[in-house]
Phi, psi and omega in degrees: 000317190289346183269333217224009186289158155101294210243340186290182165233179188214122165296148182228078140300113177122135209226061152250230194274327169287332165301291162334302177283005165263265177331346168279309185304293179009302192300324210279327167224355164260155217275295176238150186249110150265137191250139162216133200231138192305344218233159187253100211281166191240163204293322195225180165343095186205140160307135191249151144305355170222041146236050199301339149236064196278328169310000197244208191269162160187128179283153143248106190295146213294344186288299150315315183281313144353290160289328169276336167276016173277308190295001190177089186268107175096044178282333191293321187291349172271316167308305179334278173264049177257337187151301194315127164265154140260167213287345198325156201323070192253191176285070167268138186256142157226115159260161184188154223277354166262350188144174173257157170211147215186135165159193190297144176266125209253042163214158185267092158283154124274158165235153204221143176261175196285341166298330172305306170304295222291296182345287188303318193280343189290328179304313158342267144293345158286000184266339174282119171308332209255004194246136159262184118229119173273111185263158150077059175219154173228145205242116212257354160198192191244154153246114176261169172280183166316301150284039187036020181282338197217132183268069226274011211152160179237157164261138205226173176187128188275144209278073179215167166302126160080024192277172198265155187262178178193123157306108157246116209273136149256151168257350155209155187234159202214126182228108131228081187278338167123182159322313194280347188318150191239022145013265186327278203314303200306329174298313199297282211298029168207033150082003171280166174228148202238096180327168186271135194298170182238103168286149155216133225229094153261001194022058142266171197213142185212110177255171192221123162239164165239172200221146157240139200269108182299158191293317128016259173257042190270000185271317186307342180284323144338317185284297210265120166277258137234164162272116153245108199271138167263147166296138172256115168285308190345304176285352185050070142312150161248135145282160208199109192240123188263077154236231186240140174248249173256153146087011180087039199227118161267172179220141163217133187231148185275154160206155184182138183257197185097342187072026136254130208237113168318156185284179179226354170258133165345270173318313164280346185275305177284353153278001134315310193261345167285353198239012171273167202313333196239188198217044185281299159325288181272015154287283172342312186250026173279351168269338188300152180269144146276156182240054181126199158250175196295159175218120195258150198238121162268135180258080196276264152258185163235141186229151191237092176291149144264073162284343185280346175290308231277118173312105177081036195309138158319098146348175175018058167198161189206158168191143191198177193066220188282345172305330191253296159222180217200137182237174190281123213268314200314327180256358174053042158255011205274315181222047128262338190250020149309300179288354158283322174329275199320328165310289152350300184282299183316305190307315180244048158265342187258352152286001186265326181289321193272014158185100210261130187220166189268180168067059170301322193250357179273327189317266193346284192313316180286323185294338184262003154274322156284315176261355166251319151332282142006278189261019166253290176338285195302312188292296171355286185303327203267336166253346171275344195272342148322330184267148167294114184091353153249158193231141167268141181228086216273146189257284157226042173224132163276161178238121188251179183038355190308307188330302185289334180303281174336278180335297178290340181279316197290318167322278197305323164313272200327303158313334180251358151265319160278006178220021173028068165281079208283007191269315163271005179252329171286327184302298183323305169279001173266327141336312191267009180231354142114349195299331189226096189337172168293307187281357169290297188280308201267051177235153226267350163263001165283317190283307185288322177263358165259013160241002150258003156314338193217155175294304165331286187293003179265332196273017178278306190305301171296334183302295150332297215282299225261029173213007134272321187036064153230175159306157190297301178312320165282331179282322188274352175277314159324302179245013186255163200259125174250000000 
């Protein structure tokens, strides 16, 4: 690896936003970047077949956009024109089983459907001299050396009847191929033993339908950022989330985890969203034009791999993005914290050039485990586990503290909605958006004043207490993720 910076080449399999965004670091230092991706890029803006839910919503969390406007600065202006508004003091409504909170949204986002985003950023990157792509292939093993310590390449075979294959040589490959990675097989069949995934069997389900706003009600895309009603597991609820994407085109998705999956037939969907807790939505969208019918997505579970375990990891090989693990799309956390991996890779490529050290790429993977994975896998684990029909299954990391996690998270909506603390309602979502470590709230003089503030938090805080029976400072060092 240390030999080879500067001057080498690097493979990306898989050319969606985590791949992109790895090819954008890449670019910075390796000679040639080949992306290589299964899918056939369409002339303009389109939904891909090796995105399947690329129809549904997707987000940046305030952080992930930070990082991609570092990797690709004045990407939002492009979106702008292309269609996409921003949210600048437009309206976000949040219900949620304690009340509402509602008011201007005070930052200049945009929003975008995911083909849009892919569009601008693939542009991006394709604008680099030093980036390739070999489209409509499929990458059918890894090539190693002779004692398998090192991944020197890949086999590739392009997607037609009878096509044909070919070895592309690397000096590092990068696997963010996605959900489908077949990862996990190619190690085993070159003699690695690959820990067991740390499981969470949500059966979630999710539908989307879009709208087009007849000229009529085109002042509401002005008005309105979003509705967002949250599902109450107590009631076993759906949420039901409303905005806007480009071109005057909304969008609403039904969602729920447990293995009850909101519909797809038309008809049942919008008496869905009439039967959720408040009824903004569908007021809103009952004048709206449709644009097709709903189109729904399944979740069996989400898994958290451990590559950073694996004994003797292979040179010249990395995997981030959904390869490595996959979150509840419900919370849009998904390609931020792709975009931290790439945040992650870039620092320490640059720290391997100005002081080259060996086991490069196993150093990266505990970094992308630790600091980014992690603590969105946990917050993850700590709100889903709450629904009725999902189950956890630790693979070789047991999981600790989410009860309490829950239990604090849950405080803090419920204080910052009803007694309108925006100091703990913004600390909730920004802990749930990634934006604001973990160790800002979960540390032990952070911890004492907002749960002895209340009769609640105090019987959370003695419950902790009295079922460790240690001081707070060794219990929160124990189960919160660092």
């Amino acid at each position: 690896m240390e030999n080879n910076l500067r001057m080498g080449k690097a493979i990306v399999i898989g050319g969606s936003m985590a791949g992109l965004m790895t090819a954008r670091v890449l670019a910075d230092v390796y000679g040639e970047v080949l992306v290589i991706d299964k899918d056939k890029y369409p002339e303009h803006p389109a939904d891909r077949a090796g995105v399947p839910h690329g129809f549904h919503p997707h987000r940046f969390t305030n952080r992930g956009k930070m990082i991609t406007e570092n990797l690709f600065p004045g990407y939002e202006e492009e979106l702008a024109a292309l269609g996409s508004p921003s949210s600048l003091n437009k309206t976000a409504h949040i219900v949620n089983s304690y009340g509402i909170v509602s008011g201007p949204y005070m930052r200049n986002d945009y929003k975008f459907s995911r083909a849009v985003l892919e569009w601008v950023i693939r542009g991006r990157v394709s604008a680099s001299p030093n980036v390739r792509f070999l489209q409509g292939h499929d990458v059918l093993e890894l090539i190693a050396a002779p004692d398998c310590s090192a991944i020197t390449g890949v086999r590739v075979r392009e997607r037609k009847v009878a096509g044909e294959e070919s070895v592309r040589m690397a000096d590092l490959t990068v696997d963010a191929s996605g959900r489908t990675s077949r990862l996990p097989e190619w190690l085993e069949s070159l003699g690695y033993e690959v820990p067991k995934a740390d499981l969470m069997k949500t059966a979630i389900g999710y539908s989307t339908r879009r709208y087009t706003l007849p000229p009529a009600m085109r002042h509401l895309a002005e008005e309105w950022d979003v509705v967002n009603i949250m599902g109450q597991p107590e009631n076993n609820t759906y949420t039901g989330v409303f905005s806007f994407i480009e071109n005057q085109v909304a969008e609403l998705l039904l969602y729920r985890p447990g293995g009850q999956f909101p519909p797809t037939d038309a008809e049942a969907f919008e008496q869905t969203v009439a039967g959720l807790p408040s009824s903004l939505i569908a007021e809103i969208v009952k004048d709206l034009e449709h644009v097709g019918n709903p189109r729904g997505f399944r979740v069996a579970e989400l898994y958290r791999r451990h590559y950073e375990q694996v004994h003797h990891w292979p040179a010249g090989l990395l995997v981030l993005g959904d390869a490595y693990c996959i979150y509840d799309p419900i919370f849009g956390q998904g390609m931020t914290v792709a975009a931290i991996e790439a945040e992650i890779l870039q620092s320490s490529l640059r720290e391997q050039l100005s002081d080259p050290k060996p086991q490069f790429e196993k150093r990266v993977l505990k970094r992308m485990q630790h600091e980014a994975i992690t603590p969105a896998w946990w917050l993850n684990c700590a709100a889903d586990l709450q629904w009725e029909g999902v189950e956890y299954e630790a693979g070789s990391e047991p999981l600790e503290g989410v009860d309490f996690c829950r239990k604090v998270m849950d405080m803090l909506l419920k204080e910052g909605t009803v007694n309108r603390n925006f100091q703990l309602y913004g600390m909730y979502w920004g802990v749930n958006t990634l934006s604001v470590p973990l160790g800002e709230l979960f540390n032990p003089q952070m911890i004492r004043a907002v749960l002895e503030a209340s009769d609640e938090g105090k019987e959370i805080l003695a419950e902790l207490l009295e079922q460790h029976h240690r001081p707070l400072e060794e219990i929160l060092e124990k189960i919160i993720p660092r």
